[in-house]
C-alpha positions as CSV (number, residue, x, y, z in Angstrom):
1,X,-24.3,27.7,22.2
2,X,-21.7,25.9,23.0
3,X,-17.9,26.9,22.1
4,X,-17.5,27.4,18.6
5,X,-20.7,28.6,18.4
6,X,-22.1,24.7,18.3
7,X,-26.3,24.4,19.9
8,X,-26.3,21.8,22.5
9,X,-27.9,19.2,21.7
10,X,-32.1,19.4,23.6
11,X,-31.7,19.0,27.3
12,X,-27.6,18.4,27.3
13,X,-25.7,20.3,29.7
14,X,-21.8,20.0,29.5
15,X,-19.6,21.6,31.3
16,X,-16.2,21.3,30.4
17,X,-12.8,21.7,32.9
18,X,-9.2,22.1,32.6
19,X,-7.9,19.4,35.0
20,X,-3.9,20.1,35.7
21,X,-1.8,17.1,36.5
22,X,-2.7,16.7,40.4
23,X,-6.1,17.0,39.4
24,X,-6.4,14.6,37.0
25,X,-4.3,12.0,38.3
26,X,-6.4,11.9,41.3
27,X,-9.8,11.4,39.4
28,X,-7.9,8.3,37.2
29,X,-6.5,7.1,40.4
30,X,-7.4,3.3,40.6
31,X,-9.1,3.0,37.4
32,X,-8.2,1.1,34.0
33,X,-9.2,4.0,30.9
34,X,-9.1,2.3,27.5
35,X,-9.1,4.0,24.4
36,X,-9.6,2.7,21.2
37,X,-9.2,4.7,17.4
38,X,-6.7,5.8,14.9
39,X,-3.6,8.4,14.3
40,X,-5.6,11.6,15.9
41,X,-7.3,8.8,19.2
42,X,-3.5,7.9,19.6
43,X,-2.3,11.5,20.0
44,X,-5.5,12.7,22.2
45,X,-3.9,9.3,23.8
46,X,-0.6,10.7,24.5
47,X,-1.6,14.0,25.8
48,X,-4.3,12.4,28.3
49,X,-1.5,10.1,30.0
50,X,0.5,12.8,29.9
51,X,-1.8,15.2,31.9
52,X,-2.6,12.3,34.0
53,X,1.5,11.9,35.1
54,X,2.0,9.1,32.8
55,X,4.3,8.8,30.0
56,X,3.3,7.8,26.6
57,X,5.4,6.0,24.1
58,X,2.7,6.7,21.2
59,X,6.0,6.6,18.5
60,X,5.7,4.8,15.6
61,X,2.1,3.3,16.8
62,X,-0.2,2.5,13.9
63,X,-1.3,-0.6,11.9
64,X,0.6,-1.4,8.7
65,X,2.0,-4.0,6.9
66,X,-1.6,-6.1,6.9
67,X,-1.6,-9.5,9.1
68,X,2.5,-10.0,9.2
69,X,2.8,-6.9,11.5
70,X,1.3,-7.2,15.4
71,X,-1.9,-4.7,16.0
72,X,-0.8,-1.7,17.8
73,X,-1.3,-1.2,21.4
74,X,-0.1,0.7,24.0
75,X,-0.6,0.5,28.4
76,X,1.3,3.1,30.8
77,X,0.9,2.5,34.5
78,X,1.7,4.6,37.6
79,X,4.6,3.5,39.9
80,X,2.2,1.7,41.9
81,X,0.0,0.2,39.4
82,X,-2.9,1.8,41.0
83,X,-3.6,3.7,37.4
84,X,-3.5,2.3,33.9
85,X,-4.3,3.9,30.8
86,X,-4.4,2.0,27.9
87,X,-4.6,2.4,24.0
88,X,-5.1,0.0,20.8
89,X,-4.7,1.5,17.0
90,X,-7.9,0.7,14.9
91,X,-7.3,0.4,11.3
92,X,-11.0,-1.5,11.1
93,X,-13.3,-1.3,13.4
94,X,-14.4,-4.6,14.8
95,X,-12.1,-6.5,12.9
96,X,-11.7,-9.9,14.3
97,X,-7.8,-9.6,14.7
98,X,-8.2,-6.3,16.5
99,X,-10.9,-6.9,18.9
100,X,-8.7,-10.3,20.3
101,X,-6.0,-7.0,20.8
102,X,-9.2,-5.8,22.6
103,X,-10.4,-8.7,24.7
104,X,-6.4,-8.9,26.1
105,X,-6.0,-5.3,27.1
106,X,-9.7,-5.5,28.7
107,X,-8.9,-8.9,30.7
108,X,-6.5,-6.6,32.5
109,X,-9.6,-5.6,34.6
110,X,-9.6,-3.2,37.1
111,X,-6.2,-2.4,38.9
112,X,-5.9,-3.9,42.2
């Protein structure tokens, strides 16, 4: 069992770490991580750029006020722009308003 007391799912084996900050900024180094959900994605958001060396503004980030408000998103980037970590508020899955969000934060592409 896994912890909790969960099974593993037939023939899954996951292993789990604790990365601290030098850690884990060195396995995001030069890579683009997007995330995409709603209020509880947004905080696991914040805490992962924040273990990574980046700081999160996720204040005040959520979709409201239907089409006359902009669709949430969020990038932080290291000093060097070698990292970026990015994060866009759901409030429908694939709506069409939320996936042009998507398509934007995506034609980032990989950092140089």
């Amino acid at each position: 069992p896994r912890a909790g007391g969960a099974p593993a799912a037939a023939g899954v084996n996951v292993d789990l770490r604790r990365f601290d900050p030098a850690d884990a900024a060195a396995c995001l180094r030069g890579k683009h991580v997007m995330i995409l959900g709603e209020s509880t994605t947004r905080d696991l958001y914040g805490a992962f750029a924040d273990v990574a060396g980046l700081r999160a503004n996720i204040r005040g980030c959520m979709n409201s006020g239907g089409r006359a408000k902009p669709i949430c998103h969020r990038t932080v980037a290291s000093a060097d722009n070698e990292t970026r970590v990015s994060f866009q508020f759901l409030s429908s899955s694939n709506a069409s308003r939320e996936m042009e969000v998507t398509r934007s934060l995506v034609g980032y592409g990989a950092p140089a």
